[in-house]
N, C-alpha and C positions, 0 to 999 in steps of 0.2 A: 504493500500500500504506500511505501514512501515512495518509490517514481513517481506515482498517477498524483500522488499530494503535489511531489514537484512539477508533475506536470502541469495540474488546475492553477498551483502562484505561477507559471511563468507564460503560459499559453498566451493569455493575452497582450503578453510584451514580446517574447522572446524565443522567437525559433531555436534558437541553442540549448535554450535553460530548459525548454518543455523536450526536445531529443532526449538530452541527457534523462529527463525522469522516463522517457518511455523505454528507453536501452536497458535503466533498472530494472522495467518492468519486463520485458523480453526477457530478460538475464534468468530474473526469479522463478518468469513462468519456466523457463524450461528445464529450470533447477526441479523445479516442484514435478514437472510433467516424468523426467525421467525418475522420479523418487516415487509418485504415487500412481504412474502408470495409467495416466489419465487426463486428457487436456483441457477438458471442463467449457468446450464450447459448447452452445445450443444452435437444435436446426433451427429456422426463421424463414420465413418469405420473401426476406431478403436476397435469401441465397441465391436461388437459380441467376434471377438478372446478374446479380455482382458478379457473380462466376462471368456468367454471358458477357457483363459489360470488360471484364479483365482478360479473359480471352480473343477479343475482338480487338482491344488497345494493342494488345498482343500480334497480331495479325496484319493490323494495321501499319504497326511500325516497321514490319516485314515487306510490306506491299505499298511503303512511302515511298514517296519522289527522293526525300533524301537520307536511306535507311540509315547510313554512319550518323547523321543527327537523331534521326527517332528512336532508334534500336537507345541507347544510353540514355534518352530520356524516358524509358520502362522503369527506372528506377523511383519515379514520382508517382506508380501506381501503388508504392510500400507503402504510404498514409493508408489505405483500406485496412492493413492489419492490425491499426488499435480497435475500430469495430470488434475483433473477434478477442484481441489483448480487454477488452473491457469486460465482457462477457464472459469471460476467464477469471477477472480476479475478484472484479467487484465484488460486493451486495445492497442488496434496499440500503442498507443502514449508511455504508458507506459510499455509497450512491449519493448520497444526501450532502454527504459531507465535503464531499469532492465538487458538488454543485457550490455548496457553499462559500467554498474555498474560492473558486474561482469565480464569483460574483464580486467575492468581496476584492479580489485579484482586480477585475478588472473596476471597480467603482472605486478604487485606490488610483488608477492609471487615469481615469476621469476627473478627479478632483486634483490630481497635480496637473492635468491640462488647464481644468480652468486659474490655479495658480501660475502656471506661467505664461496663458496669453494675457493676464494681467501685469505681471512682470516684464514681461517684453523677453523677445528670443533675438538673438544676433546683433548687426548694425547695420542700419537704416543709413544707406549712402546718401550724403549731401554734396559732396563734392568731391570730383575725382579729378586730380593731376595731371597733368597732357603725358608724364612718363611713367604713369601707373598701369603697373602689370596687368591689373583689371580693365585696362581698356580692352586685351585681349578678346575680352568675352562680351555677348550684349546685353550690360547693362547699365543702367544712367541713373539720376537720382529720384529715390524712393524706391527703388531696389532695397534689397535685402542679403547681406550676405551673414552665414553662422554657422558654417565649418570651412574650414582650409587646411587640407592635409588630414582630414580623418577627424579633427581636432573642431569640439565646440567651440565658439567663440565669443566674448560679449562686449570686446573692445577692440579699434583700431590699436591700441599697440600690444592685445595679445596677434593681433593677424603680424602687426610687424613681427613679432617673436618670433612666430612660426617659421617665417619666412627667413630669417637672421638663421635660425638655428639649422635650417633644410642646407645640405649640401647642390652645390653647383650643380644642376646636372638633374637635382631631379623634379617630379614633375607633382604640384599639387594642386588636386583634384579640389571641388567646389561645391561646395550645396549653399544654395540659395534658395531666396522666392522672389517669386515675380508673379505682379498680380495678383498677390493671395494664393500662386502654388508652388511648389519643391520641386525644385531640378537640380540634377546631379550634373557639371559638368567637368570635363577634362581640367579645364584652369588652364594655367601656365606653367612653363620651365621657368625654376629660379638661377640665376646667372652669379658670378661675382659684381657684376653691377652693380642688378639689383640691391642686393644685400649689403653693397657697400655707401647706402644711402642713406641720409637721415632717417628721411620716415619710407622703408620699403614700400609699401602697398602704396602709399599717394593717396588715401581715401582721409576723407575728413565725414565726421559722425551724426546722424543728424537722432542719435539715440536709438534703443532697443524696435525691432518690430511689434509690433501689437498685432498687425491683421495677418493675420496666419493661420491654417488651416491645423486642426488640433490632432495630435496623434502620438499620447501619451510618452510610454520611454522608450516609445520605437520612430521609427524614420517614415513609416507608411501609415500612411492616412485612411485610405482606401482598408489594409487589413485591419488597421484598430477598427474604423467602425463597423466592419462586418463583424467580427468577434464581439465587441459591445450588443447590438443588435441581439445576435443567438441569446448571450447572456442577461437583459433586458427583457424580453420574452421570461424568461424562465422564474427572475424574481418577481417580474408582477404575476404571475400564475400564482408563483408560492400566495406573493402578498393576498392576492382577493379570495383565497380559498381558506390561507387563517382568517382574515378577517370575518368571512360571511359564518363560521364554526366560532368564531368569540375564543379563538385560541388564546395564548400569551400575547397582550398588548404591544409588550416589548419587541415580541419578533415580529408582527404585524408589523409595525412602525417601523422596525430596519429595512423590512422588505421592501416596504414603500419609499421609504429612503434612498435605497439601492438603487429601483427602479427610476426614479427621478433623475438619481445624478446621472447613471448609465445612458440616460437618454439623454440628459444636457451636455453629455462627452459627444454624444451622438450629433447631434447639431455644432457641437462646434468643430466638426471636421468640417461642415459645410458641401458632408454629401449627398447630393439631391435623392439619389434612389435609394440609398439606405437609411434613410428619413422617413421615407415613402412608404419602404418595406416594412422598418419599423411600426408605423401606423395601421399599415393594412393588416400585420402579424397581432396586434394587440386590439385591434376590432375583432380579428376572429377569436381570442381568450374573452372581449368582455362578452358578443353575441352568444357563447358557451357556458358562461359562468355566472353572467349578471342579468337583472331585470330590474325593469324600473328605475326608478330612480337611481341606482348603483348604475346602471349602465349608461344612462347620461352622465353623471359624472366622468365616467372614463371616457365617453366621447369628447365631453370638453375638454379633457386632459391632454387627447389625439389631440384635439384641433388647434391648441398650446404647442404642440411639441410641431405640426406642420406650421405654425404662424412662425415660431425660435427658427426653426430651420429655414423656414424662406429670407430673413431677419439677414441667418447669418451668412448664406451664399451672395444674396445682397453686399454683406459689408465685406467680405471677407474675398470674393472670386471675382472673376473680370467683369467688367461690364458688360449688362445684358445677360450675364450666366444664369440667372433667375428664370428667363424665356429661353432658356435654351437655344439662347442665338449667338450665342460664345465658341472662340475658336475652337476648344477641347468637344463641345457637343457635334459639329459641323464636323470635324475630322471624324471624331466614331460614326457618325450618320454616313461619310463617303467611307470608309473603313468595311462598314458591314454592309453598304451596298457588294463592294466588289467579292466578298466572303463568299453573299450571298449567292452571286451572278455565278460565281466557281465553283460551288455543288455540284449542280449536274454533272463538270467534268468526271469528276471523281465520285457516285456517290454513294459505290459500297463497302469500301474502304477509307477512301480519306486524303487529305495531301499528304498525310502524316505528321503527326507533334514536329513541332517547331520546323518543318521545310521548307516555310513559309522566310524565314529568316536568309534562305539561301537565294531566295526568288523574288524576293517584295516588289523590287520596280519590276521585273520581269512581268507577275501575275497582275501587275495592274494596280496594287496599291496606290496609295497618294503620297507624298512626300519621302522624304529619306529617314525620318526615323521611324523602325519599328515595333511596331507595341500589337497586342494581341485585339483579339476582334471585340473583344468588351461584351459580349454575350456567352453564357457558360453555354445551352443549346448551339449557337450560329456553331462557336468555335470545337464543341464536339463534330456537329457535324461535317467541317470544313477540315478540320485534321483526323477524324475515325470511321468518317460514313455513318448515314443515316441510319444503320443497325446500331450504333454505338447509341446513337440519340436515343434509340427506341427503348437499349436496355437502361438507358440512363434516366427516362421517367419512369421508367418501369420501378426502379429501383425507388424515386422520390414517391410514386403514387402506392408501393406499398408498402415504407417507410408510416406516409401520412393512413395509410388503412388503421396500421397496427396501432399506431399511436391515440389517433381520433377513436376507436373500438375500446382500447384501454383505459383511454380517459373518461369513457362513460359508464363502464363497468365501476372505477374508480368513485362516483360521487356517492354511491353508497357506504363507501367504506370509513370507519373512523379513523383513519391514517389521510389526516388531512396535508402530511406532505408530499404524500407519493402521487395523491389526486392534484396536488399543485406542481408539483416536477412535469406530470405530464400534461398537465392541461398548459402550463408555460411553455412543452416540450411543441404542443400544436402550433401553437402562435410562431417559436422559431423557425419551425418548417417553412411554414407559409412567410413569412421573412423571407430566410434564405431562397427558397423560390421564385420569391417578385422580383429579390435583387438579384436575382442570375440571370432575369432576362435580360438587363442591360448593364451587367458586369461578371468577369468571368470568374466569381468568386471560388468554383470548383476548384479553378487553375492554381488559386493561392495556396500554396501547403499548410501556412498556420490556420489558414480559414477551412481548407478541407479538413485538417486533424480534426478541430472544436466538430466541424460537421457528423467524423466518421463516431469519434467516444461520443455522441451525443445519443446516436443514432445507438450506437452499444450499450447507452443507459438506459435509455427507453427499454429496451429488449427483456433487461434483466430485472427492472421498474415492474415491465410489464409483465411479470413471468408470476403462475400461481403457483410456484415454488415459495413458502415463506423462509430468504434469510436472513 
């Protein structure tokens, strides 16, 4: 049980810290499996599609345009094994616990966002030197720059430092924002020049950024809020199931707490569809759980959390991003036209995972940088064939059978947490499903993990086995 605990504190920050608990967990299981002769997975309805849909990724990558790319990236279908790793070691009890863990994980990584878009992140260029390094790159004043070389930043003379201390020769890379978003770019070569000047960088400060897209103690915005979201679902499930039972006031009120700030993390990343999802996931727990009056409440509550988010795309993203008439929307709208248009070619296998990478102006893409289709659907079908797709709702629609069946069997029971684990488990389906249509959140490893154990607690949640 310690990996999956390290797993639930790091998941939502940290691809590394959450591996390491699951290797734990691998390690143990198969410590235990060869001692008690036993591997302690259950069948599910799950199975056939998964199997289907892993065999056909399988296939696919064999019968790719560019197999030496596809074949190696087979190794990102290993997220499916904590599904079965959960189902192995868990139980109810600890089911719980590990929920809770990582609620509380990730409403920790929310509430240091809202302290540091209050604090400010980086420095806000006001003035940049005719021999400064950064003219290299494009950006002018009210730009943002807050790492250089790997390295946080929150003042012109740590940037000079970094620079001072980098030898001749090498080359430091950049994260910025522009507009309200994060790019990573190459930078500059540092020279003796350079370094042999008063103030290296040349930038003068016009103080911290404030409008910044929020994305706890990781670098991506995009994975924070999709792991918010799943997690946010879950605690308001918990919350309106203790409350409507008059359980412990105290935990009622944390859940509710939870759920609050999870979701004010959520709007301050400033992303429209998993705002969106959010809302739509958490209509479908109150139409399930509440009447009357409770359930207007929670509708106000949505219409709060869509009014925050539209508030903060508004202040925080390009202009016009609100109407979806912003460069980033217009590129994925020409992005997934062309995805689209290139089905047919291929469409019972696939281009193959990432082939696209070898080919982009080739296939007709638009611009020179590559990024994936922004649809978890478009991009299955466009790298695995339309059988992939098939088994791949196949698998979400009867994921959501087993869960929505359980969660009803569930309200009679006086274990009012395991009827809120999975009534919160419904709402994050439906989340993560809204937001795949126009994000390819499968594609994300730490958003597919949270997806696969989630789907592995339900199972075991769900199971008339009491343990």
């Amino acid at each position: 049980m310690l990996g999956f605990a390290l797993y639930a504190i790091f998941a939502p920050h940290s691809i590394a810290g959450a591996e390491i608990g699951l290797l734990l967990v691998a390690v143990g299981w198969l410590a235990r499996t060869f001692q008690q002769r036993r591997i302690g997975i259950r069948r599910t309805v799950m199975d056939v599609p998964i199997i289907l849909f892993t065999l056909w990724t399988v296939l696919s990558a064999f019968f790719s345009a560019e197999p030496r790319v596809s074949l190696p990236k087979l190794q990102s279908v290993c997220v499916l094994f904590v599904f079965y790793l959960v189902q192995a070691i868990i139980t109810r009890r600890t089911a719980l616990l590990l929920v809770a863990l990582m609620i509380a994980s990730g409403a920790a990584g929310a509430l240091w966002s809202m302290i540091e878009i209050a604090r400010g992140r980086g420095v806000v260029i006001a003035e940049m030197s005719a021999d400064s390094p950064f003219r290299t790159l494009p950006l002018g004043a009210g730009d943002t720059v807050w790492r250089v070389g790997g390295r946080r930043i929150s003042s012109v003379a740590e940037i000079d430092e970094v620079i001072r201390k980098s030898s001749a020769g090498t080359r430091l890379f950049v994260s910025v924002i522009k507009d309200g978003e994060h790019a990573e770019w190459p930078g500059f070569v540092v020279t003796d020049e350079i370094k042999a000047r008063p103030e290296p960088s040349g930038l003068r400060s016009a103080g911290p950024a404030h409008r910044f897209r929020a994305s706890g103690w990781t670098r991506h915005y995009e994975t924070f809020s999709e792991t918010l979201q799943i997690l946010a679902q879950l605690a308001l499930g918990l919350a309106l199931v203790n409350w409507q039972h008059k359980r412990a006031r105290w935990r009622t009120a944390l859940l509710l707490a939870a759920t609050c700030v999870l979701a004010v993390g959520i709007i301050l990343t400033a992303m429209r569809t998993v705002t969106i999802a959010l809302s739509v996931g958490a209509l479908v727990i109150s139409w399930r759980a509440t009447r009357g009056r409770a359930r207007l409440l929670v509708t106000a509550a949505i219409v709060l959390v869509l009014a925050g988010g539209a508030l903060a795309v508004w202040r925080t993203r390009a202009t016009n991003a609100l109407w979806l008439q912003d460069q980033s929307a217009s590129l994925r709208l020409r992005v997934a036209r062309v995805g689209l248009s290139r089905i047919p070619t291929h469409p019972f296998f696939g281009h193959g995972m990432d082939a696209v990478k070898n080919h982009w102006t080739e296939w007709g893409f638009p611009g020179t940088e590559i990024i994936h289709l922004h649809s978890t659907p478009l991009q299955i079908a466009f790298e695995r064939g339309l059988p992939a797709l098939f088994f791949w709702l196949w698998i979400i629609a009867a994921f959501w059978r087993l869960t929505s069946n359980a969660e009803k069997q569930a309200r009679d029971s006086d274990d009012t947490n395991r009827h809120g684990l999975l009534l919160g488990a419904t709402g994050a389906i439906v989340g993560f499903f809204v937001s795949s249509l126009v994000n390819y959140n499968f594609g994300d490893a730490e958003v597919a993990l949270v997806f696969w154990w989630l789907m592995g607690t339900v199972v075991v949640v769900s199971s008339k086995q009491s343990n």
